[in-house]
C-alpha positions as CSV (number, residue, x, y, z in Angstrom):
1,X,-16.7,-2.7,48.0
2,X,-17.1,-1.0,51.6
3,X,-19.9,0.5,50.7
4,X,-22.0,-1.6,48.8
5,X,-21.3,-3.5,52.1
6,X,-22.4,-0.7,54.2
7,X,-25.8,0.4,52.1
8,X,-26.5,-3.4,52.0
9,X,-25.9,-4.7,55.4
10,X,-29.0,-3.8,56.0
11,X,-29.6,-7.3,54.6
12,X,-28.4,-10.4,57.0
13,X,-28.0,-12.2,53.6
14,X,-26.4,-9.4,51.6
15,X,-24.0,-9.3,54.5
16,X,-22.8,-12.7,54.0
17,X,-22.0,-12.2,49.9
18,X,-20.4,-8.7,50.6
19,X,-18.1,-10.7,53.0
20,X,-17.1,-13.2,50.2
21,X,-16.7,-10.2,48.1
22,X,-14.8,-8.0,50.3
23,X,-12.1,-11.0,50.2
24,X,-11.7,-11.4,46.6
């Protein structure tokens, strides 16, 4: 999940659902 956060926090918006993800 790290990643995906990492490749797409290039996004402001992606960041915010990876967040929610990296919880779960």
């Amino acid at each position: 999940y790290l990643r995906k956060i990492i490749v797409q926090g290039r996004s402001s918006k992606t960041t915010n659902v990876g967040d929610i993800m990296t919880e779960e």
